[in-house]
N, C-alpha and C positions, 0 to 999 in steps of 0.2 A: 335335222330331223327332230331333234326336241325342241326347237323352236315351232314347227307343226304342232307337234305334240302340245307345247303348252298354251300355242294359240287355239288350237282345237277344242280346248278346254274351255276355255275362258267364254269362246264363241256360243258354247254348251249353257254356261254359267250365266248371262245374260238375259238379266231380266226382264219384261214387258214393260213396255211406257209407261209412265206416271201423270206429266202432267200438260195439259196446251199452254204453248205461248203466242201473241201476237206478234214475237218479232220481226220484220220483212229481211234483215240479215241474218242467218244463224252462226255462230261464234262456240266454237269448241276451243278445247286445251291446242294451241296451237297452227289451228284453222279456221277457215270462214269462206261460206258461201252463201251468195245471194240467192233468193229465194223467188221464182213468180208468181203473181197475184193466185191464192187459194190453196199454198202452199204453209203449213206452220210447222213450227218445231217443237218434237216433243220430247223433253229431256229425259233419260232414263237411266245413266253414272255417267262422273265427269271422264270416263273412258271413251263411250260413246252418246253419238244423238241419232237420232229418228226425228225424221221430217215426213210431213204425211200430206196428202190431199184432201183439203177438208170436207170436199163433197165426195171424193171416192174413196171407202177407208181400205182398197186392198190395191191402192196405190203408195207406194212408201218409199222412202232412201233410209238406209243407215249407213253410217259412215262410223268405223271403227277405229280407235286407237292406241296402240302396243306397243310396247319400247320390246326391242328385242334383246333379250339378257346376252349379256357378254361370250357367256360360253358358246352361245349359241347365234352369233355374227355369221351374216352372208357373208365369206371373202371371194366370192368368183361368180360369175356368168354361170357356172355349174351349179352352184349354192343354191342358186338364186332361181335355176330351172327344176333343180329336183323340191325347192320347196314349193313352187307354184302349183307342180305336178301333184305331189303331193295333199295341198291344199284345193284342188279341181277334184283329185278320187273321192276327199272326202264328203265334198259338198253336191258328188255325186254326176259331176258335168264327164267323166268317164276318164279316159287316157288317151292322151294327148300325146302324137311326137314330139320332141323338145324342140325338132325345129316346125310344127305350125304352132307353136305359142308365142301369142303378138306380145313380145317383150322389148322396152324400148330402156339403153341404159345410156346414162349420163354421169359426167363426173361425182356429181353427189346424189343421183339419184338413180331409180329402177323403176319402170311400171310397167304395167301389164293390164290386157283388158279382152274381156272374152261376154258373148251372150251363151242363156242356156233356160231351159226350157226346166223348172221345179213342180212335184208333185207332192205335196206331201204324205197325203191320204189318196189310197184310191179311190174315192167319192169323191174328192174335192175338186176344186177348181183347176184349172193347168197356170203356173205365175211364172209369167216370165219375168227372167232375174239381167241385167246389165249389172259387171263386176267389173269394177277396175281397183288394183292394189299400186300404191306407191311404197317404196321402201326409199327413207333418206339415209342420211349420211349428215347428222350434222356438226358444227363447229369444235366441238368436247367429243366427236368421236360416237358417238349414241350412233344407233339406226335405231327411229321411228318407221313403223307400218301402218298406213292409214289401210281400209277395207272398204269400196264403197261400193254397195250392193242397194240396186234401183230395184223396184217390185210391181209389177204389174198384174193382172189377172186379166183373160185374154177379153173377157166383157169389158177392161177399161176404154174408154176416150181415146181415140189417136194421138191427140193434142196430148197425152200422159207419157207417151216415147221420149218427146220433142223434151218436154218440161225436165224429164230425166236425165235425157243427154246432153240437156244445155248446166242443169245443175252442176250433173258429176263432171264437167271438161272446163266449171266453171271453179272448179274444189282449189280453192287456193292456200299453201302452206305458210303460214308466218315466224315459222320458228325459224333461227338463223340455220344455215345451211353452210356446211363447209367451206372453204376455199375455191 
């Protein structure tokens, strides 16, 4: 729970984009994913990036990333569902039985991925969100949490699903990974 807690915060605490780049790969602390055509990156802390479409601007990815402090280490399938649960109430996708949450786990890794329908205002537009989280497990024992939350608005592009789902499935981790 205090790993919620202090990811919660921090999610709070993040700042708006800064600046555009032309890169066609985007390269974070530890990650990279390739980008396609109309697609840029815009850096806002070496924690996280924001990739946008540069003719739809309430089309976006950000991909977040947290080292999860020691005290606060997933050790179980349990851990690891009450923080997801947890981390769903707060972003408002509701409550979830621990068994339909699509959680897939591997020797040194965890993910999960759910769609969900964001409002923030009730004026505003309805944004659909695609969210997938990885938790690692690497080499020295760390768990890294990437967070990658796709953004649409229901006026986007069809072609703005495709580009998102092929991004975030394309999210690759380059830091060494345990055993």
């Amino acid at each position: 729970m205090k790993f919620l807690i202090s990811l919660l915060i921090f999610l709070l605490s993040i700042s708006a984009a800064s600046q555009d780049s032309g890169n066609r790969h985007a390269d974070g602390i530890g990650y990279g994913t390739d980008l396609p055509n109309g697609w840029i990156p815009v850096e806002s802390s070496p924690m996280e990036m924001i990739i946008k479409k540069s003719d739809d601007p309430s089309a976006r990815l950000s991909i977040l990333q947290y080292e999860i402090a020691e005290e606060s280490r997933l050790n179980s399938r349990y851990d690891i569902l009450e923080a997801i649960d947890g981390l769903y109430q707060q972003l408002g996708i509701g409550e979830i039985p621990y068994e339909d949450i699509n959680l897939n786990l591997g020797e040194d890794r965890a993910s999960f991925y759910s769609d969900y329908i964001e409002k923030v205002k009730a004026d505003s537009d309805t944004v659909w969100v695609s969210l997938k989280g990885i938790i690692i497990r690497t080499k020295d024992n760390r768990q890294i949490f990437y967070l990658m939350r796709g953004y649409k608005s229901s006026i986007s592009d069809k072609s703005v699903s495709a580009e998102l789902e092929k991004m975030i499935n394309s999210f690759v981790i380059t830091i060494p990974l345990s055993d």
